[in-house]
PDB file of N, CA, C and O in Angstrom:
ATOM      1  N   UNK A   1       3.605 -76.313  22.573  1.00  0.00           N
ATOM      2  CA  UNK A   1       3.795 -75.093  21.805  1.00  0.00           C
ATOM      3  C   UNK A   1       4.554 -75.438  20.526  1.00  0.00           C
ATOM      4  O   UNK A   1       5.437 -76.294  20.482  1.00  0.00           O
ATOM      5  N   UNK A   2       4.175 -74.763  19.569  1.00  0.00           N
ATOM      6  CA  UNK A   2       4.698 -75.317  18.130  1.00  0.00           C
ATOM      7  C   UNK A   2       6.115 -74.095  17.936  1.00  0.00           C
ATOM      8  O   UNK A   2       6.383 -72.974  18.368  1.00  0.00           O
ATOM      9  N   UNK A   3       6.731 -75.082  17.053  1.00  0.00           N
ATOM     10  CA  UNK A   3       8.086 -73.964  17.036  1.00  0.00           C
ATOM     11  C   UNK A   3       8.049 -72.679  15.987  1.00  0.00           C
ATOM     12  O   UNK A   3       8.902 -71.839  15.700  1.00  0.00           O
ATOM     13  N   UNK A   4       6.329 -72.950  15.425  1.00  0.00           N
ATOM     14  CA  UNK A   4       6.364 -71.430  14.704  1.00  0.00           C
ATOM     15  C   UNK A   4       5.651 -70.435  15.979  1.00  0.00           C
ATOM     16  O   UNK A   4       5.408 -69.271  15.662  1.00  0.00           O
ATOM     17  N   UNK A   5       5.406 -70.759  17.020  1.00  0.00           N
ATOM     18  CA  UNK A   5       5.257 -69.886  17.980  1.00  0.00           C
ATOM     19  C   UNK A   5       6.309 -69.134  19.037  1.00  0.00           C
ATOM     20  O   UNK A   5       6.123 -68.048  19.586  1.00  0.00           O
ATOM     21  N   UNK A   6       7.578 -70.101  19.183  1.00  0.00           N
ATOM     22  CA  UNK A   6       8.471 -69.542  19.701  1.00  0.00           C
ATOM     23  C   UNK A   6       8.986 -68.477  19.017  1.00  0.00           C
ATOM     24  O   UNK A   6       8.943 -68.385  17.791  1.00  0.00           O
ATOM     25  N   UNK A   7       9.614 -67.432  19.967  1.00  0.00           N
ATOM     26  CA  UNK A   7      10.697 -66.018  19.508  1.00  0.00           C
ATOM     27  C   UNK A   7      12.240 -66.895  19.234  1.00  0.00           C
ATOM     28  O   UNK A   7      12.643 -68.000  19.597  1.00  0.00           O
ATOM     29  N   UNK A   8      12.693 -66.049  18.606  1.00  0.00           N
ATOM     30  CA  UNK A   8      13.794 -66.450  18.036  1.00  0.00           C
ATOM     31  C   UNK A   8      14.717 -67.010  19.391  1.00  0.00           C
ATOM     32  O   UNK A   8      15.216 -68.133  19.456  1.00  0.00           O
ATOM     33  N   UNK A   9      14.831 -65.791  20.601  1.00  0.00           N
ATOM     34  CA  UNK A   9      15.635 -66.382  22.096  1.00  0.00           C
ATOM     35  C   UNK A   9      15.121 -67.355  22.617  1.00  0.00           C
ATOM     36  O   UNK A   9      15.834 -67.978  23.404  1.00  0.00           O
ATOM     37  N   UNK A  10      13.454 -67.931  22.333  1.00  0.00           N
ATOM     38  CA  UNK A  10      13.185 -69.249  22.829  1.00  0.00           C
ATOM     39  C   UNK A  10      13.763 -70.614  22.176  1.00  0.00           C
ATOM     40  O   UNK A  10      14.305 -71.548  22.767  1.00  0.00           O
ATOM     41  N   UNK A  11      13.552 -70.502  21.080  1.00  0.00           N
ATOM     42  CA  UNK A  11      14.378 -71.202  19.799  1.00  0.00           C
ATOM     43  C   UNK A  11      15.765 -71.406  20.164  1.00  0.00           C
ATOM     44  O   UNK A  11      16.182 -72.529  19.880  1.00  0.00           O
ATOM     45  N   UNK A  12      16.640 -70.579  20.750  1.00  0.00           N
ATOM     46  CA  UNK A  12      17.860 -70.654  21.060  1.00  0.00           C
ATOM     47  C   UNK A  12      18.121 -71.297  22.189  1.00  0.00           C
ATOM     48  O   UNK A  12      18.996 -72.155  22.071  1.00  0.00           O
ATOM     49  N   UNK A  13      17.570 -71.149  23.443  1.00  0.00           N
ATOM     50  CA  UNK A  13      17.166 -71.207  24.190  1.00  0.00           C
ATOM     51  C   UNK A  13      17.043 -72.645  24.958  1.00  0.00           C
ATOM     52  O   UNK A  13      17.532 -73.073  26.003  1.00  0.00           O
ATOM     53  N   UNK A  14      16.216 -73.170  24.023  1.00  0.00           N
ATOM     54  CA  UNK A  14      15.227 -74.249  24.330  1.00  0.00           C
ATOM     55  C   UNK A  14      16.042 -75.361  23.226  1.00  0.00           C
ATOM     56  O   UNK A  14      16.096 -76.537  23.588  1.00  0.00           O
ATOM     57  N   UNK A  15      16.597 -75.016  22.038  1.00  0.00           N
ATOM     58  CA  UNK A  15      16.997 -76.200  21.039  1.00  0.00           C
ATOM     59  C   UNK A  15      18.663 -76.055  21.000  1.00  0.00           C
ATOM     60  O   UNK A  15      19.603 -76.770  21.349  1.00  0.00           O
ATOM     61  N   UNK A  16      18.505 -74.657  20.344  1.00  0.00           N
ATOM     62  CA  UNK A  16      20.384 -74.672  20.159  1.00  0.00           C
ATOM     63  C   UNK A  16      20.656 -74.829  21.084  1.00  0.00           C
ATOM     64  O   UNK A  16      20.899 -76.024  21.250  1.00  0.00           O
ATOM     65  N   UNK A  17      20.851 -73.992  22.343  1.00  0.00           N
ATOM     66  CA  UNK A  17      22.263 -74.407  23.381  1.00  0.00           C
ATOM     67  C   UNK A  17      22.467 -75.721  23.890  1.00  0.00           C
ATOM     68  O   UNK A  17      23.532 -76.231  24.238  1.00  0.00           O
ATOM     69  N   UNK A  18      20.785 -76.438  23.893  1.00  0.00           N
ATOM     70  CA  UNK A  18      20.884 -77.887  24.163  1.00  0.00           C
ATOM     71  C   UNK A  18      21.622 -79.017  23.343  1.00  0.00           C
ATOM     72  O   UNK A  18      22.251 -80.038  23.622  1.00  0.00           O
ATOM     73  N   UNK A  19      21.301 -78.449  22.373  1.00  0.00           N
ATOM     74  CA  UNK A  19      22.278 -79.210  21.268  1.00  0.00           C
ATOM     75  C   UNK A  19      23.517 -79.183  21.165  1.00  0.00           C
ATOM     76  O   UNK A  19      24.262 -80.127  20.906  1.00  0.00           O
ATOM     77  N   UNK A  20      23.899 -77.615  21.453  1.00  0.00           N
ATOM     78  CA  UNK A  20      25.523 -77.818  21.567  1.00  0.00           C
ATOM     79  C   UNK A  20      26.430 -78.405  22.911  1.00  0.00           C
ATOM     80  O   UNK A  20      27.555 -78.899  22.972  1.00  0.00           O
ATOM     81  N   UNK A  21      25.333 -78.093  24.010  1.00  0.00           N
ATOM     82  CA  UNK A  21      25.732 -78.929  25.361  1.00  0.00           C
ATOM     83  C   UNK A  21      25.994 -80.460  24.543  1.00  0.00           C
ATOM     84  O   UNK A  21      27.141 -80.868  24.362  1.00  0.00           O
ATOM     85  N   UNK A  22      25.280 -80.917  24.271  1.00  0.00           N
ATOM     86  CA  UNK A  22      24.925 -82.235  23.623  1.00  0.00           C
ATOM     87  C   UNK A  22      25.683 -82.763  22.876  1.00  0.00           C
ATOM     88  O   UNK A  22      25.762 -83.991  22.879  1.00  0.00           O
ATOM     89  N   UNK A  23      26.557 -81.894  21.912  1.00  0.00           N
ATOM     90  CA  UNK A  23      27.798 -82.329  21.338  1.00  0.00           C
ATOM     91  C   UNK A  23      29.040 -82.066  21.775  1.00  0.00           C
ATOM     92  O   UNK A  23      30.082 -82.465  21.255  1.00  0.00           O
ATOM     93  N   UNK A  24      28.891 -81.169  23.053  1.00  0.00           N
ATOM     94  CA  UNK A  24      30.317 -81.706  23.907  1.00  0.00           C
ATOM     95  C   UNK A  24      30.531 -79.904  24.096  1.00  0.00           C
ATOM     96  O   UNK A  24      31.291 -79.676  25.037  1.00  0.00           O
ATOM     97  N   UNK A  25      30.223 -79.133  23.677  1.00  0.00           N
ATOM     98  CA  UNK A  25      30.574 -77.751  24.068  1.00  0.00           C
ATOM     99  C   UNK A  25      30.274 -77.214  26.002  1.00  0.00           C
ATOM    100  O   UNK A  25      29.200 -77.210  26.605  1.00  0.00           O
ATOM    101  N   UNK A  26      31.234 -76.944  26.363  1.00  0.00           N
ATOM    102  CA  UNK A  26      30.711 -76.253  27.861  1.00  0.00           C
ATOM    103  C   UNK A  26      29.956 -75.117  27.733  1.00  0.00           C
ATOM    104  O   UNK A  26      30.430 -74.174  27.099  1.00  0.00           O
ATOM    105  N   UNK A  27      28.726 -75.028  28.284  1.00  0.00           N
ATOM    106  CA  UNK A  27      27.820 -73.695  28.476  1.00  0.00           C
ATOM    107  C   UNK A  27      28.632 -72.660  29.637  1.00  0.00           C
ATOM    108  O   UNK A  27      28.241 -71.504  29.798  1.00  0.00           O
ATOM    109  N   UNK A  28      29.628 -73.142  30.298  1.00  0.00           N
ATOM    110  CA  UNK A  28      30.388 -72.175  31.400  1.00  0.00           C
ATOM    111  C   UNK A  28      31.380 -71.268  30.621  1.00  0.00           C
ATOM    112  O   UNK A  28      31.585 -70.054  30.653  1.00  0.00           O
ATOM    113  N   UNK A  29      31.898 -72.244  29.941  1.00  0.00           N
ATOM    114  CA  UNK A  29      33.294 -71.295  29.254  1.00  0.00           C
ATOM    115  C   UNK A  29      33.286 -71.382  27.751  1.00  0.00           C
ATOM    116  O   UNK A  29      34.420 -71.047  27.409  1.00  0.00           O
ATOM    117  N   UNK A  30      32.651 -71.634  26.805  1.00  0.00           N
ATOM    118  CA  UNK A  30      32.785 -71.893  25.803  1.00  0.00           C
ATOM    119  C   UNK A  30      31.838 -71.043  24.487  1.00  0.00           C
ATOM    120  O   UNK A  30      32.099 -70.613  23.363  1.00  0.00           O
ATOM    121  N   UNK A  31      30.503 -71.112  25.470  1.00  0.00           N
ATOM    122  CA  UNK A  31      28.986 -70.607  24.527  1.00  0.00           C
ATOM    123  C   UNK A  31      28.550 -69.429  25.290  1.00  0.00           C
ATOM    124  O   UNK A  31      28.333 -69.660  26.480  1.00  0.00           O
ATOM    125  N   UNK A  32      28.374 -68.244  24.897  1.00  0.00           N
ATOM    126  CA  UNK A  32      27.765 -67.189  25.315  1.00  0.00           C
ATOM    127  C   UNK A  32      26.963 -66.712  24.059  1.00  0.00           C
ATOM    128  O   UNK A  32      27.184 -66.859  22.857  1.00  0.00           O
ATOM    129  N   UNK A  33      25.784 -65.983  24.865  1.00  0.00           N
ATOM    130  CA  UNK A  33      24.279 -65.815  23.713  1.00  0.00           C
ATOM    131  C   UNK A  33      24.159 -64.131  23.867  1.00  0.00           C
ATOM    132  O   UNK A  33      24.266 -63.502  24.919  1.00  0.00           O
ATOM    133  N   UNK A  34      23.965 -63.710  22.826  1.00  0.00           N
ATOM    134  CA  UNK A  34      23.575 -61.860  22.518  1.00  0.00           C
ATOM    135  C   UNK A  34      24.730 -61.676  23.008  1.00  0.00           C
ATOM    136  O   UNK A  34      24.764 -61.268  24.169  1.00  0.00           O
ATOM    137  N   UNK A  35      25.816 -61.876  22.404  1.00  0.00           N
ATOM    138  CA  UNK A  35      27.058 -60.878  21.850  1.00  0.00           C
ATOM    139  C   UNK A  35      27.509 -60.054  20.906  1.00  0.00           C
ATOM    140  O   UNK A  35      27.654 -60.264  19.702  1.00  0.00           O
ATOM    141  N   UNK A  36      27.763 -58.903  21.669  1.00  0.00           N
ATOM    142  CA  UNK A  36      28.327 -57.748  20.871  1.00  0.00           C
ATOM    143  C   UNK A  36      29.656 -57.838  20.345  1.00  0.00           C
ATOM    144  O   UNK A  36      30.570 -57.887  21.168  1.00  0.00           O
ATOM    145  N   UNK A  37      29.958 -57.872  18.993  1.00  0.00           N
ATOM    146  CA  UNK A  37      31.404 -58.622  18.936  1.00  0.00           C
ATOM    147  C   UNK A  37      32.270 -57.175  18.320  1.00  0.00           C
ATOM    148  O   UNK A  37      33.459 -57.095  18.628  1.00  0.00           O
ATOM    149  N   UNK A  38      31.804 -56.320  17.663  1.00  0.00           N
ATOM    150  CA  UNK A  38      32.341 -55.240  16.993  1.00  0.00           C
ATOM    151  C   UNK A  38      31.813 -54.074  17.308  1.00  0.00           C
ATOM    152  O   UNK A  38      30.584 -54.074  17.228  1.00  0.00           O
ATOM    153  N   UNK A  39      32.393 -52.879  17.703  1.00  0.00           N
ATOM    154  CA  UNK A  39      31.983 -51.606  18.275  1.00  0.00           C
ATOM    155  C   UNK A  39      30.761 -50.604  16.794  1.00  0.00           C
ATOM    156  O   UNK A  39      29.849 -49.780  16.873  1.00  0.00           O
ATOM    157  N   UNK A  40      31.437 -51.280  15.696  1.00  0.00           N
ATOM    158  CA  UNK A  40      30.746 -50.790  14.349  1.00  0.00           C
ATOM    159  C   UNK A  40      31.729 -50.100  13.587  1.00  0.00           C
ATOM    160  O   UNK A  40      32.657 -49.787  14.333  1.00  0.00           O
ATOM    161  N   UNK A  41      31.939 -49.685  12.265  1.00  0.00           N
ATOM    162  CA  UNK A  41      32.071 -49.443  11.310  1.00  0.00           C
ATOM    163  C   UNK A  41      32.251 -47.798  11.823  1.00  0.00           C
ATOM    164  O   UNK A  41      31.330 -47.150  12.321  1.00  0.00           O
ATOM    165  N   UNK A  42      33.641 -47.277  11.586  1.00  0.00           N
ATOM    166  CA  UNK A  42      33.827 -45.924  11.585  1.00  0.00           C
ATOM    167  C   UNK A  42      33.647 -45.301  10.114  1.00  0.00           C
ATOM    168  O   UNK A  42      34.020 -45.883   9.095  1.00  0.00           O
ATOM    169  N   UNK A  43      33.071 -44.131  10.136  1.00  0.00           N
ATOM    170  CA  UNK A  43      32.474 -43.455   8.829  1.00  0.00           C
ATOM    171  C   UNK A  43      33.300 -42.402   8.934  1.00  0.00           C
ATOM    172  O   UNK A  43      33.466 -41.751   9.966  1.00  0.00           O
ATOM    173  N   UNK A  44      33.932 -42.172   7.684  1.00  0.00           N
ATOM    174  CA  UNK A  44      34.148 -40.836   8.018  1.00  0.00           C
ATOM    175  C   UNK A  44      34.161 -39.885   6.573  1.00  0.00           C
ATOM    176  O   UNK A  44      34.766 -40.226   5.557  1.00  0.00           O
ATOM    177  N   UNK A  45      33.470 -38.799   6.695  1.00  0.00           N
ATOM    178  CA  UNK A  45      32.660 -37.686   5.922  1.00  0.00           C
ATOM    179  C   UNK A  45      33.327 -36.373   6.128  1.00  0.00           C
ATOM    180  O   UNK A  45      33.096 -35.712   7.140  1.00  0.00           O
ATOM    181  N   UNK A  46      34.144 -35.975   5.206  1.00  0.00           N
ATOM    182  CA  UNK A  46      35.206 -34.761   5.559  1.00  0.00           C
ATOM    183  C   UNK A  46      35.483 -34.800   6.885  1.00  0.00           C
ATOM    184  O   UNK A  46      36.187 -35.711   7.320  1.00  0.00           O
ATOM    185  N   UNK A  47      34.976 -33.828   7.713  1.00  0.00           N
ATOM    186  CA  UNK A  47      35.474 -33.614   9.141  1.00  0.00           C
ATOM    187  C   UNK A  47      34.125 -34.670  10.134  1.00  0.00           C
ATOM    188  O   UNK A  47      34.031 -34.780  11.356  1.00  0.00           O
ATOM    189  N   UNK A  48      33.340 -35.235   9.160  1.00  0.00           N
ATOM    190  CA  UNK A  48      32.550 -35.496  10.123  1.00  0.00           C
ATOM    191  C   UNK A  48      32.623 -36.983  10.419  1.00  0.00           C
ATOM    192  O   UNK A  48      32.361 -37.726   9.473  1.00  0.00           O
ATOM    193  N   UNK A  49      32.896 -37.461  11.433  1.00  0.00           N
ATOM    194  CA  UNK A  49      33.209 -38.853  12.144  1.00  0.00           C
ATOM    195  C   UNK A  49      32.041 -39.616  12.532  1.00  0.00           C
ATOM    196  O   UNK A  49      31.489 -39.017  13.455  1.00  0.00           O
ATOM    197  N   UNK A  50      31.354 -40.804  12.192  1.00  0.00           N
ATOM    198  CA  UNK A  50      30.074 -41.146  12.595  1.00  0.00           C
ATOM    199  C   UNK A  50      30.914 -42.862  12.657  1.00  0.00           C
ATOM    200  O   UNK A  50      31.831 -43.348  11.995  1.00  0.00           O
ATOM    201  N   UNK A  51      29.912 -43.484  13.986  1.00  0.00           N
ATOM    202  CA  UNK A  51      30.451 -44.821  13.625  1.00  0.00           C
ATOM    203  C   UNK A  51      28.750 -45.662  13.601  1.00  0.00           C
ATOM    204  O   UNK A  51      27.726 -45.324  14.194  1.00  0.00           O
ATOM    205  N   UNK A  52      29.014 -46.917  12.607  1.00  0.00           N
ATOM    206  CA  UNK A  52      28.076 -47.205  12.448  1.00  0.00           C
ATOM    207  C   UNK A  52      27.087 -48.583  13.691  1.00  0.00           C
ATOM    208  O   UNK A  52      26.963 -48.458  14.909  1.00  0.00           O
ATOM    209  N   UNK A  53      26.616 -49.621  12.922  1.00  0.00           N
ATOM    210  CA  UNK A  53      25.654 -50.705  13.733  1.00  0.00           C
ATOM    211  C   UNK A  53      26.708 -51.306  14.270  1.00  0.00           C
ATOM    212  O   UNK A  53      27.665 -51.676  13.590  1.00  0.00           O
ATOM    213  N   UNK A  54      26.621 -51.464  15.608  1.00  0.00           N
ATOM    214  CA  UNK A  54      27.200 -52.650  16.490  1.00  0.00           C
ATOM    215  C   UNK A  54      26.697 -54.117  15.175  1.00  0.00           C
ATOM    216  O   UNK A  54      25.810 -54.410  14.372  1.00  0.00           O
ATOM    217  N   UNK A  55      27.937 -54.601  15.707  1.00  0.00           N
ATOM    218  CA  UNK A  55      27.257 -56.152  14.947  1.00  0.00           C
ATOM    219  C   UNK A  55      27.278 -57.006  16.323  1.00  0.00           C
ATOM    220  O   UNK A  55      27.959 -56.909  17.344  1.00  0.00           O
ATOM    221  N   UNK A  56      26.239 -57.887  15.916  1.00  0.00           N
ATOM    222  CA  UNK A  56      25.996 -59.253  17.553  1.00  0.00           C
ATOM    223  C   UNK A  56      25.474 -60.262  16.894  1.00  0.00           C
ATOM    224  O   UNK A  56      24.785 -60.291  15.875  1.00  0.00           O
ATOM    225  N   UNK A  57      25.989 -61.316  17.778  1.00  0.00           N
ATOM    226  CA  UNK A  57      25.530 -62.404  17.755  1.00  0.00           C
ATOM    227  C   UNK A  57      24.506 -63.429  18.257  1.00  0.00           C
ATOM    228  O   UNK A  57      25.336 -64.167  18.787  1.00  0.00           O
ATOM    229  N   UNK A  58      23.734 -63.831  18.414  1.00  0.00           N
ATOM    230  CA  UNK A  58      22.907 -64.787  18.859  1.00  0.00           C
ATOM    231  C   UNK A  58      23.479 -65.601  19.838  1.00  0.00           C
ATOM    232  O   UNK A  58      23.121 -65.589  21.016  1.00  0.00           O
ATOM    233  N   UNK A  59      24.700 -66.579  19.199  1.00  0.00           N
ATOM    234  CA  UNK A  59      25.376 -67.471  20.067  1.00  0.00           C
ATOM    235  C   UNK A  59      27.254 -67.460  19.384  1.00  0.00           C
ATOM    236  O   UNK A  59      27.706 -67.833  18.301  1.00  0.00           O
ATOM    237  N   UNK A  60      27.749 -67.012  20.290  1.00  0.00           N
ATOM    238  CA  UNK A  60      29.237 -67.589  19.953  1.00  0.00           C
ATOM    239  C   UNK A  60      30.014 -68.450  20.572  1.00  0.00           C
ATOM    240  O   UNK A  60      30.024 -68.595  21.794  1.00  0.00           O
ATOM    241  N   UNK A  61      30.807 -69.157  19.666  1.00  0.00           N
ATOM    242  CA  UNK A  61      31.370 -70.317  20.313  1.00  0.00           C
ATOM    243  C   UNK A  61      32.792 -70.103  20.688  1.00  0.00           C
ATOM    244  O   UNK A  61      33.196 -69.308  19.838  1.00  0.00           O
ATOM    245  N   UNK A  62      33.896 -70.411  21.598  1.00  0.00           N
ATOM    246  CA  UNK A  62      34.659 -70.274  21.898  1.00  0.00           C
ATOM    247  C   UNK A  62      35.431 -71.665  21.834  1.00  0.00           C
ATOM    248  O   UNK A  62      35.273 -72.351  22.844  1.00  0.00           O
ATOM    249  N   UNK A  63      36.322 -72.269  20.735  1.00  0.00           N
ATOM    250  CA  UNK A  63      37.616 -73.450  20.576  1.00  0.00           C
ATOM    251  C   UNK A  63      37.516 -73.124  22.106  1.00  0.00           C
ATOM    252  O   UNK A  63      36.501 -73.268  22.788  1.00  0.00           O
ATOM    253  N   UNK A  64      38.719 -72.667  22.531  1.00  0.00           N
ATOM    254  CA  UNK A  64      39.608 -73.004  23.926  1.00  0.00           C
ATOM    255  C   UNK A  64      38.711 -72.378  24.928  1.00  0.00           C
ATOM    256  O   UNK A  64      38.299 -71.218  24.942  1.00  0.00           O
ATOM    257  N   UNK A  65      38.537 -73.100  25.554  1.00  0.00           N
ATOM    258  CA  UNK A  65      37.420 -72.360  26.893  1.00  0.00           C
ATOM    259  C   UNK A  65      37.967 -71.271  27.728  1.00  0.00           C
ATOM    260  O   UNK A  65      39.187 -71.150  27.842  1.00  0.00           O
ATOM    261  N   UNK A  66      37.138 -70.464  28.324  1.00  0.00           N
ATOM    262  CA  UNK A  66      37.741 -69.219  28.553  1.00  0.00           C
ATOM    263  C   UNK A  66      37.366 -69.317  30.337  1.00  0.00           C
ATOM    264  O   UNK A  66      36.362 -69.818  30.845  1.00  0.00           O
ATOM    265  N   UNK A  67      38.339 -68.772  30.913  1.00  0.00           N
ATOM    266  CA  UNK A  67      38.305 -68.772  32.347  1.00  0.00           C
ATOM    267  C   UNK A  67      37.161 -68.536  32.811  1.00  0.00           C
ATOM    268  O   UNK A  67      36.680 -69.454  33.474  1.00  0.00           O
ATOM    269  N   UNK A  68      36.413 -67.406  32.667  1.00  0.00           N
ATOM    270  CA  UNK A  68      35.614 -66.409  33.249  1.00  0.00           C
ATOM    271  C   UNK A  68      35.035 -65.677  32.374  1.00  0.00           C
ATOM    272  O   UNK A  68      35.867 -65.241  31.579  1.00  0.00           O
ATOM    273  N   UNK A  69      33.340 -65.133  32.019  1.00  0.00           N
ATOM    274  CA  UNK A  69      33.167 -64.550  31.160  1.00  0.00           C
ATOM    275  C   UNK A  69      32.864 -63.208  31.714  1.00  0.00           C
ATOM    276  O   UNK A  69      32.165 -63.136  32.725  1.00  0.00           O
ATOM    277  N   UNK A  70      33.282 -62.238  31.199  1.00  0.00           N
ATOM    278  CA  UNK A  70      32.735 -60.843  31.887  1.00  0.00           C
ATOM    279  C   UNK A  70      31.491 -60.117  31.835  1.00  0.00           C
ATOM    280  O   UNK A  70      31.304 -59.338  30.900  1.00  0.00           O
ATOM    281  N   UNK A  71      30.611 -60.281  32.737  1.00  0.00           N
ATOM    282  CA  UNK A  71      28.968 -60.052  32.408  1.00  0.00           C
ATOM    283  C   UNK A  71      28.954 -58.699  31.652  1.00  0.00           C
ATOM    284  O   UNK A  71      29.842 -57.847  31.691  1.00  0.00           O
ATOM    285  N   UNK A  72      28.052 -58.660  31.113  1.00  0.00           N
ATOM    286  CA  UNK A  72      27.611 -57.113  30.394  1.00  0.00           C
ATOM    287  C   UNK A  72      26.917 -56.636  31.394  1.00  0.00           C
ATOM    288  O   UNK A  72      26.401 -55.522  31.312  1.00  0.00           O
TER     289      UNK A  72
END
């Protein structure tokens, strides 16, 4: 399969996380994939309160490894 056929999560998937295993990152405590990192952007319009796009990530990396990750 050619890599203009993979989806972007196969791509990730299949190359990045291997790669970062590969340079020394732990996939247990360190790398987690489709993270939500910010609730969004509060708006606010006289009385009216709107909050905006979640922002996420693809893959984030974590320096100090983290005990336990908390499933979504």
């Amino acid at each position: 399969m050619k890599d203009t056929e993979l989806s972007e999560q196969d791509i990730s998937t299949k190359k990045v996380i291997p790669a970062l295993v590969a340079a020394g990152w732990d996939i247990d405590t360190q790398i987690r994939e489709q993270v939500t990192f910010t609730a969004g952007r509060i708006n606010v319009y006289g009385k009216l309160v709107t909050r905006g796009e979640r922002k996420r990530a693809d893959v984030i990396l974590y320096y100090k490894p983290k005990e336990l990750f908390l499933m979504n």
